[in-house]
C-alpha positions as CSV (number, residue, x, y, z in Angstrom):
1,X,-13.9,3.8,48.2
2,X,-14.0,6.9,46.0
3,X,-10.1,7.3,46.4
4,X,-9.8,3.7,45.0
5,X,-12.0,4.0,42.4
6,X,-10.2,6.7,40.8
7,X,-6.6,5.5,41.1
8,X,-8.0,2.6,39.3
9,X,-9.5,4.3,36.4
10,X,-5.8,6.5,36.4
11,X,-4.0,3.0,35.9
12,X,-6.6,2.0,33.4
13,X,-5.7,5.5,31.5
14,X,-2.3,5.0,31.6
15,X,-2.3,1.4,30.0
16,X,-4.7,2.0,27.2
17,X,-2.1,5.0,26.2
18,X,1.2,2.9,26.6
19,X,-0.6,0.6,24.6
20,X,-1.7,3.1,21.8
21,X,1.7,4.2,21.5
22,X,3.7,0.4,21.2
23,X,0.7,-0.2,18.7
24,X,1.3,3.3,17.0
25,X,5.2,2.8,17.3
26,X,5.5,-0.9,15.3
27,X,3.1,0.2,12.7
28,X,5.9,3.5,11.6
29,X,8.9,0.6,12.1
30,X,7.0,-1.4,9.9
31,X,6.1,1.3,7.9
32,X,9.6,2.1,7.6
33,X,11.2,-1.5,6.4
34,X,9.0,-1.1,4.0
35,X,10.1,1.9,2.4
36,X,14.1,0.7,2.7
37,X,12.8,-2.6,0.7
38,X,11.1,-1.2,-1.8
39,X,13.3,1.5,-2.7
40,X,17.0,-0.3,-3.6
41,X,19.3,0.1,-6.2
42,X,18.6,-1.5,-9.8
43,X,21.0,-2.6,-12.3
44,X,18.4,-1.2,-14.4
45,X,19.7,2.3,-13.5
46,X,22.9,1.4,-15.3
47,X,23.6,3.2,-19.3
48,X,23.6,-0.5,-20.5
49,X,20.8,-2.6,-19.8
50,X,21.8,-6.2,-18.7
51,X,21.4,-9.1,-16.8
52,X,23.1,-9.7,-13.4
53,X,21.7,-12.2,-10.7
54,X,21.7,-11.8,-7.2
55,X,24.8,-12.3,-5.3
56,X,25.9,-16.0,-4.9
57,X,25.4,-16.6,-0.8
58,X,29.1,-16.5,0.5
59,X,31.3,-19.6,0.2
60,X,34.4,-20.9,2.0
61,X,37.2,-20.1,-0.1
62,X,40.5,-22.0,-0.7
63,X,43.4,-21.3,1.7
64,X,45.4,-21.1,-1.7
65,X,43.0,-18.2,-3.5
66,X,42.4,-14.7,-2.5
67,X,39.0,-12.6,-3.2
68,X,40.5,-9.1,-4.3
69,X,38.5,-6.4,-1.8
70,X,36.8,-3.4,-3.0
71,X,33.3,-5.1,-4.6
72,X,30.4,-3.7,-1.8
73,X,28.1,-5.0,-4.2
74,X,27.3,-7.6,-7.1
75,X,25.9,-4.7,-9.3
76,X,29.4,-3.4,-8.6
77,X,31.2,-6.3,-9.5
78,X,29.1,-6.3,-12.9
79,X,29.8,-3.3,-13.8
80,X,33.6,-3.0,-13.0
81,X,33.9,-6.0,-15.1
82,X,31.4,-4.4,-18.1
83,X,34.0,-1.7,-18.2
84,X,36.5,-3.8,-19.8
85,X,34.0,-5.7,-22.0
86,X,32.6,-2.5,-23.5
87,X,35.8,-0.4,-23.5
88,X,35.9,1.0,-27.8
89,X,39.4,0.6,-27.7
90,X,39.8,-3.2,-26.2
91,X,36.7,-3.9,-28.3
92,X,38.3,-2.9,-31.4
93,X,41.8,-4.8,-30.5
94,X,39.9,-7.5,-30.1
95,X,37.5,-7.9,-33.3
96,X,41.0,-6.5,-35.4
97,X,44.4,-6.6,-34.8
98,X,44.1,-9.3,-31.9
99,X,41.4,-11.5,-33.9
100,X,43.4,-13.8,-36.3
101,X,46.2,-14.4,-33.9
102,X,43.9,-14.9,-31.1
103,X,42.0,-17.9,-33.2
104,X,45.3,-19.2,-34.2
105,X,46.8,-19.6,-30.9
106,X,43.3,-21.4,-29.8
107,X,43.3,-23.4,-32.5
108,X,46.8,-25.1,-31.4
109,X,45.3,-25.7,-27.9
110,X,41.8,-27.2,-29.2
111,X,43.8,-29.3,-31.9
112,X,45.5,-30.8,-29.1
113,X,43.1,-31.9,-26.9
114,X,41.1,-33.3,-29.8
115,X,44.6,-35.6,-30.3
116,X,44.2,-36.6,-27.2
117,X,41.0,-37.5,-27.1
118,X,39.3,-34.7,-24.7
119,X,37.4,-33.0,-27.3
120,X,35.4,-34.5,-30.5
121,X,33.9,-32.9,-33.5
122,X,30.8,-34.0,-31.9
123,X,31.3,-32.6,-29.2
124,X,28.6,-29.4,-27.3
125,X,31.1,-27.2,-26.2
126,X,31.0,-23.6,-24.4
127,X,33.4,-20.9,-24.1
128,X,32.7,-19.4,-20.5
129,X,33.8,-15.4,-20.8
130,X,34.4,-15.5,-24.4
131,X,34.4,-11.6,-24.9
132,X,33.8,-11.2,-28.9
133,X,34.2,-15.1,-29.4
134,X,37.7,-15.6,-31.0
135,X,38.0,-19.1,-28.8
136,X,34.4,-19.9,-30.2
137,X,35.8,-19.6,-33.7
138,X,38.6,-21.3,-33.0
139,X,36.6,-24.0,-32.2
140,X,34.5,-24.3,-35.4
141,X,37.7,-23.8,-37.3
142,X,39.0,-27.2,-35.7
143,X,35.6,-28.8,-37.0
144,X,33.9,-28.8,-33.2
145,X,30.7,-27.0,-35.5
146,X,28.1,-27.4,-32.0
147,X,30.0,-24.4,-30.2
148,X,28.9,-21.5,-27.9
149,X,29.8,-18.6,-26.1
150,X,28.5,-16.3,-22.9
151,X,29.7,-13.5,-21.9
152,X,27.8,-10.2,-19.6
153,X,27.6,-8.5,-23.4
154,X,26.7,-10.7,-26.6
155,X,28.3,-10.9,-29.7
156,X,26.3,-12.9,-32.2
157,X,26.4,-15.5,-33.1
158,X,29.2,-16.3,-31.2
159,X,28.8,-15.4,-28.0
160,X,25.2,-15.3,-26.4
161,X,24.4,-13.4,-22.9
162,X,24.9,-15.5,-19.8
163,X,26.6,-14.4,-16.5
164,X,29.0,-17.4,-15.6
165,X,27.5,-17.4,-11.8
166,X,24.7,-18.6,-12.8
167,X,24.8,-20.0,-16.3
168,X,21.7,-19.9,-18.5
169,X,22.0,-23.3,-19.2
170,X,19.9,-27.0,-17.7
171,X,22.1,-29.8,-16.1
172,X,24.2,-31.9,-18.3
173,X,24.2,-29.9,-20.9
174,X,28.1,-29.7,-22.7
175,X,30.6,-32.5,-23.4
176,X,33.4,-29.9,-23.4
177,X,33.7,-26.1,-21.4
178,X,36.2,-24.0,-22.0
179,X,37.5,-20.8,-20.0
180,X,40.7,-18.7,-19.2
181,X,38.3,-16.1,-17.2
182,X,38.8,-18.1,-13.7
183,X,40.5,-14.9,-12.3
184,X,37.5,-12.6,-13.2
185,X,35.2,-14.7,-10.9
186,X,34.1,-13.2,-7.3
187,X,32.7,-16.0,-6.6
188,X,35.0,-19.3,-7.5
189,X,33.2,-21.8,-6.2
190,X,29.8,-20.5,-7.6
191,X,31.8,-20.1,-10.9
192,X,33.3,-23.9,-10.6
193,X,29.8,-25.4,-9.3
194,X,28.3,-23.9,-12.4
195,X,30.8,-25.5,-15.1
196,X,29.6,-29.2,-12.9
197,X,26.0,-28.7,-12.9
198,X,26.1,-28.1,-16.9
199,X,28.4,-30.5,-18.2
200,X,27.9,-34.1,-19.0
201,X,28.9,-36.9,-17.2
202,X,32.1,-38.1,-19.2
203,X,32.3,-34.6,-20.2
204,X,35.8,-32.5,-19.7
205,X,36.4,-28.8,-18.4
206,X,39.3,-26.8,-19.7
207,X,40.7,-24.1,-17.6
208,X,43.9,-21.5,-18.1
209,X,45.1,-20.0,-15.3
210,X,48.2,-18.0,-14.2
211,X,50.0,-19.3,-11.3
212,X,53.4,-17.2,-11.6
213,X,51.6,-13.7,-11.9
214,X,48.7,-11.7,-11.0
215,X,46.0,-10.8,-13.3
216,X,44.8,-7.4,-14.3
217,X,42.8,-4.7,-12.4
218,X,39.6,-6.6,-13.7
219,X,40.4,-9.7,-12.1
220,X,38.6,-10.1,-9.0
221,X,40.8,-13.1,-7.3
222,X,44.6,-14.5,-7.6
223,X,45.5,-17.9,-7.6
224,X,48.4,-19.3,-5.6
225,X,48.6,-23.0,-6.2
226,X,46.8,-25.2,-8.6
227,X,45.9,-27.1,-5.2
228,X,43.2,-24.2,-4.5
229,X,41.3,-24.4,-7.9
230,X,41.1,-28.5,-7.8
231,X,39.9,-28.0,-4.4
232,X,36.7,-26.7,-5.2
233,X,35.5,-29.4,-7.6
234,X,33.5,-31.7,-6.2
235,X,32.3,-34.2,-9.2
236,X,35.0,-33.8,-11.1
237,X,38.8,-35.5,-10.9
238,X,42.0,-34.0,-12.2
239,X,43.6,-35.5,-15.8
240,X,46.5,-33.0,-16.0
241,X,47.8,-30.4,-15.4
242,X,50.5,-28.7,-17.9
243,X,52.5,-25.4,-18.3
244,X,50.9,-23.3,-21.4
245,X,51.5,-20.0,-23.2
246,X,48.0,-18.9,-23.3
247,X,48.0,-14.4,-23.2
248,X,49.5,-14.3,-20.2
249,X,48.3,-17.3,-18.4
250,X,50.8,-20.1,-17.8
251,X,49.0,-23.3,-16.4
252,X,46.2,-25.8,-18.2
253,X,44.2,-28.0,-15.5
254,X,41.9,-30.5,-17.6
255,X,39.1,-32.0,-15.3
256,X,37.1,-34.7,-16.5
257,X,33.3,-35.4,-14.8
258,X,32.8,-38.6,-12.9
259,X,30.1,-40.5,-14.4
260,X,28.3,-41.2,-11.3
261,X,27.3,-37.7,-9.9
262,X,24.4,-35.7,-8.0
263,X,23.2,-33.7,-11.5
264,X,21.5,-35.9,-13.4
């Protein structure tokens, strides 16, 4: 009996310390999680404070558009893509030399749509990745006075902050958006969804694209076949599509938003 007796109490000793130690062993994992959580990298950390959203949730991409590797993170994306907006020397090109023949050539493109009935002096239009605004100005200039830019870094009062993943805007907001930034997108379809969601029912969605070349080292996909971009709309139908001259991009698609939608 005394024999028993202590074997059990030897069994009893054993659990309560296999016990102890799980118990002691979750609290340091838990413990640890915490620490890797907390302790992430900020876009905060960056020289130039700005506004970046969290990474779209990955999308099925069209068969006709390829993601450019090399981006481990959004912040990364954002920044690659803030070292063009806020290089002196492109800035400069930009607000001088490439200013009045930049408005000029919009002007042309803005007149005709307004001929053919796409865009109205009354018309809310935005201009998505407008840099310093030239397409913004181009737009008052043809008398479309309720126009808007966004772009990762302002330029008042043309251009206001707004990433175009996530647009700062409500649902139905614009008769008329405007972009020939579709190659700097990592995220297409997040970049497409966000021109539906914000424009009007009725309302029309200009695009420039290049289809013959490949964009820059900023660009963060290439386009194939017009197919893959007019793949991705969902509440919106196809009115043209036409060869342009637009700074290096060589197609228009014109999308117009079907009046009976999800976004109300």
């Amino acid at each position: 009996m005394f024999i028993m007796k202590k074997t059990s109490s030897s069994s009893q000793t054993k659990s309560l310390v296999l016990k102890t130690f799980l118990f002691s062993l979750f609290l340091s994992l838990t413990f640890l999680f915490f620490l890797l959580s907390d302790h992430q990298p900020s876009s905060s950390s960056s020289s130039h404070h700005h506004k970046t959203t969290h990474p779209p949730p990955p999308t099925t991409k069209p068969p006709d558009l390829r993601i450019r590797p090399g981006f481990t993170t959004y912040d990364s994306y954002i920044q690659h893509q803030l070292n063009k907006t806020l290089n002196p020397k492109l800035r400069r090109l930009w607000l001088t030399r490439d200013w009045d023949r930049k408005i000029d050539v919009f002007s042309k493109f803005f007149t005709k749509l307004k001929h053919e009935n796409f865009l109205s002096n009354d018309s809310k239009a935005l201009c998505i990745g407008a840099r310093v605004g030239q397409e913004v100005a181009a737009l008052k200039r043809v008398g479309v006075a309720d126009s808007i830019g966004i772009d990762l870094v302002p330029y008042p009062p043309l251009v206001m902050q707004g990433d175009f993943h996530d647009q700062p805007f409500e649902n139905s907001t614009f008769d008329f958006e405007f972009s020939n930034v579709f190659d700097h997108a990592l995220y297409p379809t997040k970049f497409v969804g966000e021109i539906e969601r914000t424009l009007k029912p009725g309302g029309v969605c200009v695009l420039h694209v290049a289809l013959s070349g490949r964009g820059d080292k900023y660009s963060a996909n290439d386009l194939y076949n017009v197919g893959g971009l007019v793949g991705m709309f969902r509440v919106c139908e196809v009115v043209h599509v036409r060869k342009v001259d637009g700074f290096g991009l060589d197609t228009e698609v014109v999308f117009r938003k079907k009046k009976m939608n999800n976004y109300k």
